[in-house]
C-alpha positions as CSV (number, residue, x, y, z in Angstrom):
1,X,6.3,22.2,3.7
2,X,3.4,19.8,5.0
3,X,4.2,16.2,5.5
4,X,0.9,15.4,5.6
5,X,-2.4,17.3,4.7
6,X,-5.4,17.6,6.2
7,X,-3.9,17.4,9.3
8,X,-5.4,18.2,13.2
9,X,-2.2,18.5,15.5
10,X,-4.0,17.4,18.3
11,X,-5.5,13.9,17.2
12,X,-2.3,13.3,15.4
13,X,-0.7,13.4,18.3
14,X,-3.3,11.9,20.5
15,X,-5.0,9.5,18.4
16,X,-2.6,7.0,17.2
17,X,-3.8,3.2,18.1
18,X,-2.9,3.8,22.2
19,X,-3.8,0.6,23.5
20,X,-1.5,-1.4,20.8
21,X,1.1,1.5,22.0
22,X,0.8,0.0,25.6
23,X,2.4,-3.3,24.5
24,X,4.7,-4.4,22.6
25,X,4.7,-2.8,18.9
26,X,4.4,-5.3,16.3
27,X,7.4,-5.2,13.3
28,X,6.7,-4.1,10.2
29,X,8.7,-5.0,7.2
30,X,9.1,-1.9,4.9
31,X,11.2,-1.3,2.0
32,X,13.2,1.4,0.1
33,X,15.0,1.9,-3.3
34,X,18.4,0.1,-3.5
35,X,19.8,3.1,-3.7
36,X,18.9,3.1,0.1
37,X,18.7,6.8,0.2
38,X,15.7,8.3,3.0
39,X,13.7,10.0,1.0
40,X,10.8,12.1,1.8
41,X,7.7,9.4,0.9
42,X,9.9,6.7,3.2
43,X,10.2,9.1,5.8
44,X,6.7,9.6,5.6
45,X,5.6,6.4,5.6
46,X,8.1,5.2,8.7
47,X,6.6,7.8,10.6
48,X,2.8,6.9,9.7
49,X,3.3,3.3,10.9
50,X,5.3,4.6,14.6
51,X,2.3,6.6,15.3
52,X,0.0,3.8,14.5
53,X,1.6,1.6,16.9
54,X,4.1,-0.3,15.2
55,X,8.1,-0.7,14.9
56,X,9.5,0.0,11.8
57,X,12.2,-2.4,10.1
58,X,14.1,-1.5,7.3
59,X,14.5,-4.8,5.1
60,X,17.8,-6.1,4.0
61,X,18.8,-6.2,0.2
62,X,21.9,-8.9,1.5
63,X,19.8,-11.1,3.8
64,X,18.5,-14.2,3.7
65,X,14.4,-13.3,2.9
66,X,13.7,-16.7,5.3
67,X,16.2,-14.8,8.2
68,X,14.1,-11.6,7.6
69,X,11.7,-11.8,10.5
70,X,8.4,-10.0,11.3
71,X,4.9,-9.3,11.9
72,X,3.6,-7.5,9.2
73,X,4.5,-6.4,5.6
74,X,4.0,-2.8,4.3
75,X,5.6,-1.8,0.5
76,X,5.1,1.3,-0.6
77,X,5.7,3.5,-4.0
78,X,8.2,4.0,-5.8
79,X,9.8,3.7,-9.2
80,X,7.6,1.7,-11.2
81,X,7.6,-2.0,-11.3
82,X,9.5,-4.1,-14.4
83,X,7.8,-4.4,-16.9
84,X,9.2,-8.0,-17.8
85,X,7.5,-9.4,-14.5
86,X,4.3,-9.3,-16.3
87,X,5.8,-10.1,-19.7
88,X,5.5,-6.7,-20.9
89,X,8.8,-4.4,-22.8
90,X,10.2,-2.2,-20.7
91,X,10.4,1.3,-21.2
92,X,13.7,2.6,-22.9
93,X,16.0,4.6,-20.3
94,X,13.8,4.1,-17.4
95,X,15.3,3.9,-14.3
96,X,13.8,0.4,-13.0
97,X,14.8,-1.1,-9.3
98,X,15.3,-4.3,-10.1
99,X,16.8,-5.4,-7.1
100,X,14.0,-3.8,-4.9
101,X,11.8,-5.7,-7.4
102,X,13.3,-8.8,-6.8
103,X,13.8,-8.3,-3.0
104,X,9.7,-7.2,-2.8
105,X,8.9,-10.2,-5.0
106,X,10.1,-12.6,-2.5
107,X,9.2,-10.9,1.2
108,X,5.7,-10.8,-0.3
109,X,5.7,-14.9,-1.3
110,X,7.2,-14.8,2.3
111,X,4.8,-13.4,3.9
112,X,1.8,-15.5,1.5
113,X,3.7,-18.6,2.9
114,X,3.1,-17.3,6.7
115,X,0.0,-15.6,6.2
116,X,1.4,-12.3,7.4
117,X,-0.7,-9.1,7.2
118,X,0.3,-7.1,4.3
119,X,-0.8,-3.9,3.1
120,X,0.5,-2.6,-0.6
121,X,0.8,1.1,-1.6
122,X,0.7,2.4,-5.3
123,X,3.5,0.7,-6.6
124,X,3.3,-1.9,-3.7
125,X,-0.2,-2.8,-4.9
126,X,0.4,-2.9,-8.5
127,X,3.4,-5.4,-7.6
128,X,1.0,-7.3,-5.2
129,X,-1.1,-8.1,-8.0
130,X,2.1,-8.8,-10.8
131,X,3.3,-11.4,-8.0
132,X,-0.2,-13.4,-8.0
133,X,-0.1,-13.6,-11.7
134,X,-1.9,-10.5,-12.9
135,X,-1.0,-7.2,-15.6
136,X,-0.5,-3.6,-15.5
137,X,-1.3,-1.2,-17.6
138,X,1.7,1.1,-18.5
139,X,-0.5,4.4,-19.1
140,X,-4.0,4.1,-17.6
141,X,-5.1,7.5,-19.1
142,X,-4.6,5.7,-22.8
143,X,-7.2,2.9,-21.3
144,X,-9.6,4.8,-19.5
145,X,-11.6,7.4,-20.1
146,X,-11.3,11.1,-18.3
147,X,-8.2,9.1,-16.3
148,X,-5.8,12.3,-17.3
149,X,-5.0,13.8,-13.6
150,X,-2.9,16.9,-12.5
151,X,0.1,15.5,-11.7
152,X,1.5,18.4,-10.3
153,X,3.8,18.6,-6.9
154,X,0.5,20.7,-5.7
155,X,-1.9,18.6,-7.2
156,X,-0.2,15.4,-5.0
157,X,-0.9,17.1,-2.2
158,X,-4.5,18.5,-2.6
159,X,-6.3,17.1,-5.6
160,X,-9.0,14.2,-4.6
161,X,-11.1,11.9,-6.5
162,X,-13.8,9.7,-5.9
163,X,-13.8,5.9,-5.5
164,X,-16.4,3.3,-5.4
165,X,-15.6,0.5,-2.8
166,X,-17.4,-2.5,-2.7
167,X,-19.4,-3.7,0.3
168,X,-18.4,-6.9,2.2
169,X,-15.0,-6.5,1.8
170,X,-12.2,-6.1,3.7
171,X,-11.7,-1.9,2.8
172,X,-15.4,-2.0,3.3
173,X,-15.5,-2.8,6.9
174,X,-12.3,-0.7,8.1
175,X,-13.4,2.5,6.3
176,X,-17.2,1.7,6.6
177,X,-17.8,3.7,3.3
178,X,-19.4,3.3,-0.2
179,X,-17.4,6.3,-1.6
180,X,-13.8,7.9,-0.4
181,X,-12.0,10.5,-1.6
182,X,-8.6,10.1,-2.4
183,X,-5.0,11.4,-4.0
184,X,-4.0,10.3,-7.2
185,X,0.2,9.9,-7.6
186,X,-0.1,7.4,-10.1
187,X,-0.2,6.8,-14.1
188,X,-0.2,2.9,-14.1
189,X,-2.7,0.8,-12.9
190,X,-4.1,-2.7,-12.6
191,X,-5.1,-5.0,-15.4
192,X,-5.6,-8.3,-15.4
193,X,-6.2,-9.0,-11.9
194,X,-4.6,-11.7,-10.1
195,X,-5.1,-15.3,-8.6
196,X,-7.2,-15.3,-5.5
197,X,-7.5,-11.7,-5.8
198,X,-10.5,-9.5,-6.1
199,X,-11.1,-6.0,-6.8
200,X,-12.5,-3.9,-4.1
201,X,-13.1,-0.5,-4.9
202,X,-12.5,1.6,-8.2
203,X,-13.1,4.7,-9.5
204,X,-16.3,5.6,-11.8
205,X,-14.6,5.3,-15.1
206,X,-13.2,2.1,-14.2
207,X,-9.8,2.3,-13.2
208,X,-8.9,-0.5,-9.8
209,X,-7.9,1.3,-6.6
210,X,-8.3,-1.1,-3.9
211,X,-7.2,-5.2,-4.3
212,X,-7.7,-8.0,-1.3
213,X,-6.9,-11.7,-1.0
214,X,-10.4,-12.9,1.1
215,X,-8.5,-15.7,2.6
216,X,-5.8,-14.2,4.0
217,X,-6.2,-12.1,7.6
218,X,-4.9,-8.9,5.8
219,X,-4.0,-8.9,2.6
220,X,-4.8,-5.2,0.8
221,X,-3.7,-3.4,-1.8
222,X,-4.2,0.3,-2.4
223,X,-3.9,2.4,-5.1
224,X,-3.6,5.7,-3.7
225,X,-1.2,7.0,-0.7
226,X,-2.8,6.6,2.6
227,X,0.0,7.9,4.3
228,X,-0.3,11.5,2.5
229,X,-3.6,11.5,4.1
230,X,-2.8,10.7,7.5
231,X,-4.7,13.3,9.1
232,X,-8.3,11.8,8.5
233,X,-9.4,9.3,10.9
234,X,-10.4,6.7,7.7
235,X,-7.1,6.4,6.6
236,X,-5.5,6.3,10.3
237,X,-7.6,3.5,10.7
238,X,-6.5,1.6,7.7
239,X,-2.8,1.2,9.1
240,X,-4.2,0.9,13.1
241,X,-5.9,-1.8,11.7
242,X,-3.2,-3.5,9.7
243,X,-0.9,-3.1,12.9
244,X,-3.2,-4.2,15.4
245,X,-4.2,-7.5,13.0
246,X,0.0,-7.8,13.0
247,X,-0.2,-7.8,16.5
248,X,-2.7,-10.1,16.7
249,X,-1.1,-13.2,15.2
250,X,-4.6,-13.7,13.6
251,X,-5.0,-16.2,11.2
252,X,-7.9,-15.8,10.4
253,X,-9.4,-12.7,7.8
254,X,-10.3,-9.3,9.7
255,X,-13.6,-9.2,11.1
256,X,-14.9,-5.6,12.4
């Protein structure tokens, strides 16, 4: 079975950000379900951010969140986010993460508070924008038109769509594209859109795939899994670049 798709051996192996691999890898914050069981989309993920340069560190559910220390923050998907964080009723028998949406609620004021790169996937974005004040919809396919996807375990891997992404922003200048194709692994998606945030790319009927804080030096939500499409150089250079801005210590927003 493929981790990832699309994928060329050779630049996989090759390719990865090799002058941030000369030094010192920057530490990236990443977190699981409570349950704390490696599954196969952690794995994935943990492996994607090694072979873009960076150190992986699991975040503690029993520390301190001000004793959690480093240089970047990446949350990924997931079980879906709690509905009462955005003063919604939750679904009945869902299996909600609480405590993974408590512990993610906090590392990202964290890292707001420090102006630490973060970059949000699927669920991570959709709680990036609940924690700046904004909505979810619970079933985007009753809000948007033709938004009724495969949502098969093939489909995951090989069904693409298109999205719109808007110029002068911060997707914009790392993928250098009006139009991307991407996976869909999601039914929810972003409402009401948060404070200081902006939308940066959605798809043609509407539906947000891409959020940004301008001000901050990397501050990105995505709707779709980046990770599961390692193998193109656009979507390697999305986490080089949030590494490498880790790295940096910038302060200021990313600047190609």
């Amino acid at each position: 079975m493929p981790l990832l798709t699309g994928l060329n051996i050779r630049s996989f192996l090759l390719k990865p950000s090799l002058s941030i691999m000369r030094k010192s890898r920057p530490i990236i914050g990443i977190t699981r379900p409570e349950s704390k069981r490696m599954n196969l989309s952690f794995i994935i993920l943990a492996i994607t951010i090694w072979l873009s340069g960076g150190k992986v560190k699991i975040t503690s559910y029993d520390e301190n969140i001000d004793d959690q220390n480093f240089d970047g923050l990446l949350l990924g998907g997931g079980t879906d986010v709690f509905p009462g964080l955005f003063f919604k009723d939750p679904i009945e028998d869902y299996p909600y993460d609480m405590k993974r949406d408590s512990l993610e609620v906090n590392l990202l004021k964290k890292a707001i508070r420090e102006k630490l790169p973060v970059f949000a996937i699927c669920r991570g974005a959709q709680l990036m924008n609940v924690v700046n004040g904004g909505t979810l919809h619970l079933d985007m396919t009753k809000v948007y038109e033709g938004a009724n996807y495969p949502d098969t375990y093939l489909s995951y891997l090989f069904f693409r769509k298109k999205i719109i992404v808007y110029e002068d922003t911060l997707l914009y200048k790392i993928s250098r594209k009006k139009e991307i194709m991407v996976n869909s692994i999601h039914k929810r998606s972003i409402d009401k859109v948060g404070k200081d945030l902006i939308v940066t790319a959605r798809e043609p009927n509407g539906v947000v795939q891409a959020i940004e804080k301008p001000e901050h030096p990397f501050f990105l939500g995505v709707q779709f899994h980046p990770e599961r499409l390692f193998g193109k150089r656009l979507f390697r250079r999305l986490f080089r670049v949030f590494i490498e801005t880790a790295g940096s210590k910038k302060s200021e927003p990313f600047k190609d």
